[in-house]
C-alpha positions in Angstrom: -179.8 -91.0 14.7 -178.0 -92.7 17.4 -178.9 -94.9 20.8 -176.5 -96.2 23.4 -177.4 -99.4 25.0 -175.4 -99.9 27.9 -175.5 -103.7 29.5 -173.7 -104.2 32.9 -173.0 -108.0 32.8 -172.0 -109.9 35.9 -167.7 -111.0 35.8 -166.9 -113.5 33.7 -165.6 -113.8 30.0 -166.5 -111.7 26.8 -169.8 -111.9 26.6 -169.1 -109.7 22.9 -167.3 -113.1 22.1 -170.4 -115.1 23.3 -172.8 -112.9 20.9 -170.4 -113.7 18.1 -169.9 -116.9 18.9 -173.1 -118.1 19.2 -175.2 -120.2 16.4 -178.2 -119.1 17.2 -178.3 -115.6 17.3 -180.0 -115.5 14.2 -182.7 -116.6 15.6 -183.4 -113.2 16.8 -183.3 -111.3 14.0 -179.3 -110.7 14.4 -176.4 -111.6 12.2 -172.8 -111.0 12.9 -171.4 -108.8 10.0 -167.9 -108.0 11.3 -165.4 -108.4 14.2 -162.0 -107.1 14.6 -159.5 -108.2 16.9 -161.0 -111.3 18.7 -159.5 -112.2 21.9 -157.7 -109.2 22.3 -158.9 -105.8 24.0 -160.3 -103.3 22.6 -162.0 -105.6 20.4 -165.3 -104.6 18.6 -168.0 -106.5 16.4 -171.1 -105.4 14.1 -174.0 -106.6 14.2 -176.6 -106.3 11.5 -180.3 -106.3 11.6 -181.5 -109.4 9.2 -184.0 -107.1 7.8 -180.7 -104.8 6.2 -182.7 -101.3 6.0 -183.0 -101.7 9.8 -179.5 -100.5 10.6 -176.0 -101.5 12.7 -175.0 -102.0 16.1 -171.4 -101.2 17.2 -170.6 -103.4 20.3 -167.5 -103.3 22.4 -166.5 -105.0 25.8 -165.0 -103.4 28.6 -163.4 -106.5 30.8 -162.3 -104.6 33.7 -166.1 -103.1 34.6 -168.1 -106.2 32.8 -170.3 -103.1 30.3 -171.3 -104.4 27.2 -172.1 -100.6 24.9 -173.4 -100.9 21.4 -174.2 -97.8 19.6 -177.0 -98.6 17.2 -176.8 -96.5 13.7 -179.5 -96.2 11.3 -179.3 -93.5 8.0 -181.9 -91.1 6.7 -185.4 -91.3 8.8 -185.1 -95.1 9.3 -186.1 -95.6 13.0 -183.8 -98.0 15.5 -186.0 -99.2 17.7 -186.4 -102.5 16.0 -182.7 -103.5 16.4 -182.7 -102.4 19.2 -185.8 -104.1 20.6 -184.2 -107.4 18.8 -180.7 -106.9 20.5 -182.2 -106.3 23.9 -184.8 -109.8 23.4 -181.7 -111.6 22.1 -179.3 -110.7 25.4 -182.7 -111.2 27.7 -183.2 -115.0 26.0 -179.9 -116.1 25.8 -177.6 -114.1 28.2 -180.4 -113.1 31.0 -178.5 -114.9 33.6 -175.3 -112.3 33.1 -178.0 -109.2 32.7 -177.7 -107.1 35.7 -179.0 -103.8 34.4 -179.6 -102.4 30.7 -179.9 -98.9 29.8 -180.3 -97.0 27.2 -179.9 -93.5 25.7 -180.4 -91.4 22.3 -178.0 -89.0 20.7 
């Protein structure tokens, strides 16, 4: 089972380096498992639930139209809405002011 979260950010840097970045993320449930090519495009990272039979997110940054996409994975019958409710609480708390829109949709 797969969802798409789609965040349109306001211009600025990566926020995908911000989420990696940051100390605190978890806080929210969130670890950073992976991250190839930082500072350069396409760059990616992977996210991890902290609970580990919760699943992955995939996230990627697109510069030139400010979209944050992750593409949340979970195996078998295990349900993602909990990542996904802890990724969405996570860019609310501490990247709310960038938030314009989020979206989401299921595969």
């Amino acid at each position: 089972m797969q969802i798409l979260v789609l965040v349109l950010c306001s211009k600025g840097r990566s926020l995908r380096e911000s989420i990696a970045n940051d100390k605190r993320i978890d806080k929210y449930g969130l670890q950073v498992s992976s991250e190839k090519q930082p500072g350069r495009q396409p760059g990616w990272m992977k996210l991890h639930s902290a609970d580990s039979a919760r699943g992955a997110l995939n996230v990627e940054w697109d510069a030139q139209s400010a979209l944050l996409s992750g593409r949340v994975i979970t195996r078998g019958s295990r349900r993602p809405s909990p990542i996904v409710g802890d990724f969405i609480n996570y860019l609310l708390a501490r990247h709310g002011s960038r938030v314009q829109s989020i979206t989401t949709a299921y595969r």
